[in-house]
C-alpha positions as a Markdown table, in Angstrom:
| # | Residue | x | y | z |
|---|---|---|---|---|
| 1 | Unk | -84.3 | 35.2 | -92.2 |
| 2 | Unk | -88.0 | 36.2 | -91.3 |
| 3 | Unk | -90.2 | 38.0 | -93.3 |
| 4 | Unk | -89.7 | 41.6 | -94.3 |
| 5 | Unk | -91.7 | 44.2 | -91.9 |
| 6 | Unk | -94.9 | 44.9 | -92.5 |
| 7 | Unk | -96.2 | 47.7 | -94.2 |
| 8 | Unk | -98.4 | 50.5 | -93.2 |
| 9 | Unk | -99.4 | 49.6 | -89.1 |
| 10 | Unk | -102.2 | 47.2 | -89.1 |
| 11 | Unk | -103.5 | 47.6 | -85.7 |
| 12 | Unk | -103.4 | 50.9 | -85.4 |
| 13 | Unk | -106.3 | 52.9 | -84.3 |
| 14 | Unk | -108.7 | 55.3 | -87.6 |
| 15 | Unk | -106.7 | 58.3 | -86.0 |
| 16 | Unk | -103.4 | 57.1 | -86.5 |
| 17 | Unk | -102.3 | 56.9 | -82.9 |
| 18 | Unk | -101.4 | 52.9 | -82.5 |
| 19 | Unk | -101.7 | 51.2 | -79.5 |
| 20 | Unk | -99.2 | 52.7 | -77.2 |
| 21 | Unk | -99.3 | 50.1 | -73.9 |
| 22 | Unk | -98.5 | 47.8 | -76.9 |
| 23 | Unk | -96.1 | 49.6 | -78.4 |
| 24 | Unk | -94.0 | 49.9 | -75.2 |
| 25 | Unk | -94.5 | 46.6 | -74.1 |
| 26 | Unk | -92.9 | 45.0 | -77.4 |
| 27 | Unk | -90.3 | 47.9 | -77.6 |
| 28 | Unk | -89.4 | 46.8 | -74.0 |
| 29 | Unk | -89.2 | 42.9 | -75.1 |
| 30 | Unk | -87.0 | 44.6 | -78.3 |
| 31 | Unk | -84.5 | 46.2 | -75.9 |
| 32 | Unk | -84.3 | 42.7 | -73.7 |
| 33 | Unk | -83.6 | 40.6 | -76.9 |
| 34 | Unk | -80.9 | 43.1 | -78.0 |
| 35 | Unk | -79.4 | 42.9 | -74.0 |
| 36 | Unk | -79.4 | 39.4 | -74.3 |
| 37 | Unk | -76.9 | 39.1 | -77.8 |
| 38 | Unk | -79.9 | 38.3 | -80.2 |
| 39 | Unk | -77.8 | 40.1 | -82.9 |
| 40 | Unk | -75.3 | 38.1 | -82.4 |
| 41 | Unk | -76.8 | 35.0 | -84.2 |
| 42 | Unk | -79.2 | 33.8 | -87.5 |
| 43 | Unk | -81.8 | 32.5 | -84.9 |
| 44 | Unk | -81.5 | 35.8 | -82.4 |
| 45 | Unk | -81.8 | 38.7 | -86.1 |
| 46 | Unk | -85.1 | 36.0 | -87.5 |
| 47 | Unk | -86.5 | 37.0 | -83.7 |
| 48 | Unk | -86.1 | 40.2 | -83.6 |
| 49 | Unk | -87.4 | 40.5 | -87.3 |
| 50 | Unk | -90.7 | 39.0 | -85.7 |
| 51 | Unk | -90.3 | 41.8 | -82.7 |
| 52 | Unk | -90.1 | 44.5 | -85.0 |
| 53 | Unk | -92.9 | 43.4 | -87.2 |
| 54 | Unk | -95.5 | 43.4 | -84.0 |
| 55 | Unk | -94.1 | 46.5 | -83.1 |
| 56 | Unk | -95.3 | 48.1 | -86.7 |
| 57 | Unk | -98.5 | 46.3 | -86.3 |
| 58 | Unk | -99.0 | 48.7 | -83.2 |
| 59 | Unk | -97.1 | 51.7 | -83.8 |
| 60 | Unk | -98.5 | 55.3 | -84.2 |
| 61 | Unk | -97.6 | 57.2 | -87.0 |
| 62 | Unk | -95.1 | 59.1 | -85.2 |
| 63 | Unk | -93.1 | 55.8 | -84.8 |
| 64 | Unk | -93.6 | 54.0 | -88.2 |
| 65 | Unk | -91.1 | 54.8 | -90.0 |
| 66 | Unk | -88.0 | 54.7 | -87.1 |
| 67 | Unk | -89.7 | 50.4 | -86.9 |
| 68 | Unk | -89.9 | 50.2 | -90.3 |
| 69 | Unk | -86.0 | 51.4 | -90.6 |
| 70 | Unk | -85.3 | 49.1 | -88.1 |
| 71 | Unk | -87.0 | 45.8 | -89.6 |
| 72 | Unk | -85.2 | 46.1 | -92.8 |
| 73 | Unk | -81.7 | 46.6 | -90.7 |
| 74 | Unk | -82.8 | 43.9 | -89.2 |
| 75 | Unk | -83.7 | 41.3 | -91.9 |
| 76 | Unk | -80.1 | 42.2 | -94.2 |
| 77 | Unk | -78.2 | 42.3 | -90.9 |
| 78 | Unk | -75.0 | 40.1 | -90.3 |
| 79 | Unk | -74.6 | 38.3 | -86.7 |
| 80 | Unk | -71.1 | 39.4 | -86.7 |
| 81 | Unk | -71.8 | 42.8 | -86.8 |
| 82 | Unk | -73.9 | 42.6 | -83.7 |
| 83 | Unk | -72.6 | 45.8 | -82.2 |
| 84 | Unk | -73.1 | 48.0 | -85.1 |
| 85 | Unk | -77.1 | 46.4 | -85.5 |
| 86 | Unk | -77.6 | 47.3 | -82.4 |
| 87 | Unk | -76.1 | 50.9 | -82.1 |
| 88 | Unk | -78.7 | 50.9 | -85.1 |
| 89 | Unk | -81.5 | 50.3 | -83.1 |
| 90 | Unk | -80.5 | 52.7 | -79.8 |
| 91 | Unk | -80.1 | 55.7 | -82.7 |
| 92 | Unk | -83.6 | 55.1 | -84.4 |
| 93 | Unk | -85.7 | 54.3 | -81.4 |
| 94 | Unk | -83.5 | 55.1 | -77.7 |
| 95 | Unk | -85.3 | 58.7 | -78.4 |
| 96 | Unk | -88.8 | 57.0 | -78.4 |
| 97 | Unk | -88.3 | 54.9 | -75.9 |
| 98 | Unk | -88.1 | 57.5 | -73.4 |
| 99 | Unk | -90.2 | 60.4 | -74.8 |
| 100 | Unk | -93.6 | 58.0 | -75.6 |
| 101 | Unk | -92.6 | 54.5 | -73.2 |
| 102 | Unk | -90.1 | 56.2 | -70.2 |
| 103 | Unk | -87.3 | 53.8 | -70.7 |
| 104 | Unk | -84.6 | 55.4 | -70.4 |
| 105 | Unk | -82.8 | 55.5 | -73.5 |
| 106 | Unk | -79.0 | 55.2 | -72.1 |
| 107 | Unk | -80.4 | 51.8 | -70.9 |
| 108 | Unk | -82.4 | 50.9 | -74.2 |
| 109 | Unk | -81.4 | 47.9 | -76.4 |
| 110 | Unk | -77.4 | 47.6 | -74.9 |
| 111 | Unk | -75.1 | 45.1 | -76.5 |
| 112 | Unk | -72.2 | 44.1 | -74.5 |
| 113 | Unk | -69.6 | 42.7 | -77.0 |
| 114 | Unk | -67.9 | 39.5 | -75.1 |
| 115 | Unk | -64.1 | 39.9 | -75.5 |
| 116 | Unk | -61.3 | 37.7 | -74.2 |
| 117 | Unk | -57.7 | 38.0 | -72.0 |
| 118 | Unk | -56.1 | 38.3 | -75.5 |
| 119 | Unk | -58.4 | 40.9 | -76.8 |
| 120 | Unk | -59.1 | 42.6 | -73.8 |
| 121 | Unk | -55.3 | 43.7 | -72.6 |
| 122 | Unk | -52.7 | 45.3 | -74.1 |
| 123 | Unk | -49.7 | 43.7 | -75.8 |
| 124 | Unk | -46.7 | 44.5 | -74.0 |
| 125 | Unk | -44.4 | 43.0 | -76.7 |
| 126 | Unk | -45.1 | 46.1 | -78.3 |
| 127 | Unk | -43.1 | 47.7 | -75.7 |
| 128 | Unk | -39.1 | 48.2 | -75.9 |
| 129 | Unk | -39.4 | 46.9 | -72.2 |
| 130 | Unk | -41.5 | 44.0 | -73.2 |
| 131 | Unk | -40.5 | 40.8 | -71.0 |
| 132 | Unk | -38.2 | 38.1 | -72.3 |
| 133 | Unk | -38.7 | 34.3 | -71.8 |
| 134 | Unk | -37.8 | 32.0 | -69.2 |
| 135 | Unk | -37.3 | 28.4 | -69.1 |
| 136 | Unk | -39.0 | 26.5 | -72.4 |
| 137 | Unk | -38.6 | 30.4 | -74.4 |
| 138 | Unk | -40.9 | 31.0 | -77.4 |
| 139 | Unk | -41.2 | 35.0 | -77.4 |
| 140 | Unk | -42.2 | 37.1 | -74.6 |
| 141 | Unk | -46.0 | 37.8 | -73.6 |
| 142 | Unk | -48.1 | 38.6 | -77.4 |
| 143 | Unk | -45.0 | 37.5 | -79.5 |
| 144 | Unk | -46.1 | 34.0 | -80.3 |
| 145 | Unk | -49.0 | 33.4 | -82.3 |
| 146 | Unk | -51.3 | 29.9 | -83.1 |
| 147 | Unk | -54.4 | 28.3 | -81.8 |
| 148 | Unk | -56.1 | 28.4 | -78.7 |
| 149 | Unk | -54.1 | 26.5 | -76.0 |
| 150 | Unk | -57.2 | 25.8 | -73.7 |
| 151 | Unk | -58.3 | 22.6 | -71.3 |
| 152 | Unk | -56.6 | 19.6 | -71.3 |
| 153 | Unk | -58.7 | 16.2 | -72.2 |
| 154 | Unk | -58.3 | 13.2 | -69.9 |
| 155 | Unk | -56.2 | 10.3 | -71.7 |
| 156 | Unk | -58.9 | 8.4 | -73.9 |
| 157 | Unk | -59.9 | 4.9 | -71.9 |
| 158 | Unk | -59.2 | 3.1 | -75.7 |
| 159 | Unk | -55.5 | 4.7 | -76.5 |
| 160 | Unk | -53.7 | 1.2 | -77.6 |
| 161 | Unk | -51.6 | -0.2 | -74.7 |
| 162 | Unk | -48.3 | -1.2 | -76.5 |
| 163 | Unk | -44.9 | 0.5 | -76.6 |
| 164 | Unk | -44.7 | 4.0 | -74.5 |
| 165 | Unk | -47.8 | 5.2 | -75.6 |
| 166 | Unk | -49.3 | 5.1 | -72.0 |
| 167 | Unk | -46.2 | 6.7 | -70.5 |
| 168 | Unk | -45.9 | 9.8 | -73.0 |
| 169 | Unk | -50.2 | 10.0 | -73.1 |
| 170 | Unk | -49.9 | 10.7 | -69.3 |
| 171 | Unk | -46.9 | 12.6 | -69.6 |
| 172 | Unk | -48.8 | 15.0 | -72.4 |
| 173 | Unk | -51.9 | 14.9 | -70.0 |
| 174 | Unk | -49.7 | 16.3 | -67.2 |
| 175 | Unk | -48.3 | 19.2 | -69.2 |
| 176 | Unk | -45.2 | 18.5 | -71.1 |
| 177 | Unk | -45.7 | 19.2 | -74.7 |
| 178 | Unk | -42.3 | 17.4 | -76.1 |
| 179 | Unk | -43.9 | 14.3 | -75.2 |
| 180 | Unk | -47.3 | 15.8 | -76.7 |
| 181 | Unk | -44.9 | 16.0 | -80.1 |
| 182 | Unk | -42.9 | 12.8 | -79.2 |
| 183 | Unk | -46.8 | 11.0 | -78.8 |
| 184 | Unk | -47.8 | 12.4 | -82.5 |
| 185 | Unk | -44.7 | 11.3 | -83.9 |
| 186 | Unk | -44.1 | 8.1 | -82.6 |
| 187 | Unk | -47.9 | 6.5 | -83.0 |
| 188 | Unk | -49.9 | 4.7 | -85.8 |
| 189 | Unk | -51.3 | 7.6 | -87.9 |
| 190 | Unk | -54.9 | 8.0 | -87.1 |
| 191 | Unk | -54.7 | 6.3 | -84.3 |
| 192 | Unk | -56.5 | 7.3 | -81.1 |
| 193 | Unk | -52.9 | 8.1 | -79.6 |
| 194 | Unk | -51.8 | 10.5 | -82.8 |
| 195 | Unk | -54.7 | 12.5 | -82.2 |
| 196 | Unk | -54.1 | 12.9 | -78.7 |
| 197 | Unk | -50.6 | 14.1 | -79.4 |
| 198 | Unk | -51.3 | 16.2 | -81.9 |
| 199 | Unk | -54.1 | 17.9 | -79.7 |
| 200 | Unk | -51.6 | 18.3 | -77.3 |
| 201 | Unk | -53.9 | 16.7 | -75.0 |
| 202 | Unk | -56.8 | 18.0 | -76.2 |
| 203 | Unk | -56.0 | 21.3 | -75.9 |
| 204 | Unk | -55.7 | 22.5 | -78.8 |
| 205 | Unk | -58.5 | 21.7 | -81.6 |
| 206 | Unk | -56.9 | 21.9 | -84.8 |
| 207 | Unk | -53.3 | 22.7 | -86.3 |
| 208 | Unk | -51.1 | 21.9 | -83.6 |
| 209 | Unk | -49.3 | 18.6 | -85.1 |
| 210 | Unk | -45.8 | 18.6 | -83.9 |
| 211 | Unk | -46.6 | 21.9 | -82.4 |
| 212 | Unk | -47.4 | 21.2 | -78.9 |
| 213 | Unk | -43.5 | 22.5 | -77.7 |
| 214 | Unk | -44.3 | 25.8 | -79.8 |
| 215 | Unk | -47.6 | 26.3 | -77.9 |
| 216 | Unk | -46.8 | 25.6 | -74.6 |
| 217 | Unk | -43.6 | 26.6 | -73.0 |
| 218 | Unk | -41.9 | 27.8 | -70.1 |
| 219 | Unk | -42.8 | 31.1 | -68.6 |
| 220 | Unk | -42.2 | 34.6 | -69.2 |
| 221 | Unk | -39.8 | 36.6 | -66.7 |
| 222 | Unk | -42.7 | 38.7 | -64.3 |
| 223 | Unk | -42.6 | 42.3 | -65.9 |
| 224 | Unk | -41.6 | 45.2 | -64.0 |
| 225 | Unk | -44.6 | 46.7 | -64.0 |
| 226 | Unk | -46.7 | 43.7 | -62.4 |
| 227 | Unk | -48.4 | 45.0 | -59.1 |
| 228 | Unk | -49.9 | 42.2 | -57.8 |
| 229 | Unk | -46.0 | 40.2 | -57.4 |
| 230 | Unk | -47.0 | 37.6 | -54.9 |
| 231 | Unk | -48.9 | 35.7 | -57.0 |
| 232 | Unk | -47.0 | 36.8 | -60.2 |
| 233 | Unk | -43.7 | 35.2 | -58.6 |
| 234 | Unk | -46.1 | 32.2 | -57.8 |
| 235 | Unk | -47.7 | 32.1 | -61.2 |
| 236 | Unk | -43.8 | 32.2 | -62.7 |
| 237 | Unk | -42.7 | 29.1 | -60.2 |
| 238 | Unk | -45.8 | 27.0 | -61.6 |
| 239 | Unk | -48.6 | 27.5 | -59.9 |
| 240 | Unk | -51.4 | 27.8 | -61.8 |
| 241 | Unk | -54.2 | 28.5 | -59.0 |
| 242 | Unk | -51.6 | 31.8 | -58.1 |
| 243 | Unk | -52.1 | 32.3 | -62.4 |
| 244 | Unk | -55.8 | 32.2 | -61.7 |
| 245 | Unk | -56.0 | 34.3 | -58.9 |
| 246 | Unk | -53.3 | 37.0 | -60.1 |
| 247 | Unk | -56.2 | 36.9 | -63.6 |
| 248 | Unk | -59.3 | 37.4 | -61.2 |
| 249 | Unk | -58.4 | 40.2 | -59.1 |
| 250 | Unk | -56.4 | 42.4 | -61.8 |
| 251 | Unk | -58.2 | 45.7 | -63.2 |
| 252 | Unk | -59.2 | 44.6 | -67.3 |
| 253 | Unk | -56.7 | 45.7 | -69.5 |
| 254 | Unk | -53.7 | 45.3 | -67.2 |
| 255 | Unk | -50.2 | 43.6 | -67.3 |
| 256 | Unk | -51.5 | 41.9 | -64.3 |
| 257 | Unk | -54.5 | 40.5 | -65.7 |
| 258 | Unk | -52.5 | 39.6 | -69.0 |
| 259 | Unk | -49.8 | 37.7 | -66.9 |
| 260 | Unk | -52.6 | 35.7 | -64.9 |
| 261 | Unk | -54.5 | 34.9 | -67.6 |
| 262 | Unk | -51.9 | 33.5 | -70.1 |
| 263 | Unk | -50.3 | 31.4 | -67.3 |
| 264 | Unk | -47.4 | 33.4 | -66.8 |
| 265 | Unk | -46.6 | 33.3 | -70.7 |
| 266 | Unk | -46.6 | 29.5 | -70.9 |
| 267 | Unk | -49.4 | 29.9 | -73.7 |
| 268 | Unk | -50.4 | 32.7 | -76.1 |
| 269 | Unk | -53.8 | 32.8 | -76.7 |
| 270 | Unk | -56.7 | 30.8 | -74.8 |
| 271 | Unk | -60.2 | 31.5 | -73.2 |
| 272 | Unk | -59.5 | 29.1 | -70.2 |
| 273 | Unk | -58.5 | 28.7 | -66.5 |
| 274 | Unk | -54.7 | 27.7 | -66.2 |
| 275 | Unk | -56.0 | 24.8 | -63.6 |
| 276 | Unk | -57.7 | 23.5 | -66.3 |
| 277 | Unk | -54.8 | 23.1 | -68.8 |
| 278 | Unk | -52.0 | 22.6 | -66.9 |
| 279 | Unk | -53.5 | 21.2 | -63.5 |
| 280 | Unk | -52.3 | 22.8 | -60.1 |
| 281 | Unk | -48.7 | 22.6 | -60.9 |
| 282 | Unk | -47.3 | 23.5 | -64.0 |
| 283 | Unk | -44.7 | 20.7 | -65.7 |
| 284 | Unk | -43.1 | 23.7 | -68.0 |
């Protein structure tokens, strides 16, 4: 982490004042860093350490001790409590922003927190109504838990060429995680084929060996309360751009957007398109 802020305002003027052009100027830059998820990292809290310290340097008197406040947050702050550092920096400074630099301070220093399909929508296995599996089963929508399931890997150029390893590889690659499992079992262990059967494909990154069945499976009945049923009763048949579109076009936070996004309940928790781990046409 950078230095600690610097006391006292070195280039301030004999009367106290600071340089106020300055001052907004780097308050400004502040607010931009903070837009753009600087609290979010080591790198992005050392940078803004260096921001407040220039601000100090040109603060007036009236403003010292908000920057100063600010620095030290700064300099013991923790990346993955971005949203609190910067709700930090809107309550010490949105206030000056507008009153001595006319930013308006509902637009000062705003964090947006990135969130995910499976942080962003409710669970409806909470629910008494909460959908029940069809085809491979597993748990309706939010029952199953694991690793991401995201996009599939192409079948490594060097996977050995003997037995049925090429057949199941391909077989994994299109979608069918029994022959993901049967690929991992069957192989040399730490062979180039074992690890492509444990990753299911390279879909999942770590802790899916002999999994692959568990975290992919067939899909969940379309709920009730699904609105957008065209491409809900496509998604369900298998087809994952119907997944994708049903995803893209449903309000966040929906049973819609939850159906689209987890493939019609085939998986349980990823951050990818369904055309890119399934392919157009679902297997399962």
């Amino acid at each position: 982490m950078a230095g600690l802020l610097l006391v006292g305002a070195a280039g301030c003027s004999d009367d106290g004042g600071g340089d106020q052009s300055a001052f907004c100027d780097e308050l400004e830059a502040l607010s931009e860093q903070v837009e753009d998820g600087d609290v979010a990292s080591e790198n992005g809290l050392e940078d803004l350490v260096d921001r407040a310290n220039a601000l100090i340097e040109v603060a007036g008197s009236d403003e010292e001790d908000a920057v100063q406040a600010i620095g030290e947050e700064l300099a013991e702050a923790d990346p993955d409590d971005a949203a609190d550092t910067a709700e930090f920096i809107q309550d010490e400074l949105a206030d000056i922003a507008e009153d001595v630099c006319d930013i308006d301070e509902d637009e000062f220093a705003i964090f947006e927190v990135e969130t995910t399909t499976t942080t962003e929508v409710q669970d409806p296995s909470t629910s008494a109504d909460a959908p029940t599996t069809a085809g491979g089963g597993g748990g309706g929508i939010g029952e199953r838990e694991g690793p991401e399931v995201n996009a599939r890997q192409e079948v490594p150029a060097n996977l050995e060429q003997d037995g049925n390893f090429p057949a199941l590889a391909q077989a994994c690659f299109d979608g069918d995680p029994t022959a993901c499992d049967e690929l991992f079992l069957t192989t040399p262990v730490g062979s180039v084929a074992e690890e492509y059967g444990r990753s299911c494909g390279g879909r999942v990154v770590e802790g899916a060996a002999n999994q692959c069945a568990t975290l992919i499976t067939g899909p969940v009945a379309v709920p009730a309360e699904v609105t957008d049923t065209a491409n809900a009763n496509g998604c369900f048949a298998g087809d994952m751009v119907a997944c994708d579109d049903q995803f893209n076009a449903a309000t966040p936070g929906t049973i819609d957007q939850l159906y689209g996004g987890l493939c019609g309940g085939r998986v349980q928790n990823t951050t990818a398109f369904c055309i890119d781990i399934f392919g157009p046409q679902a297997l399962v």
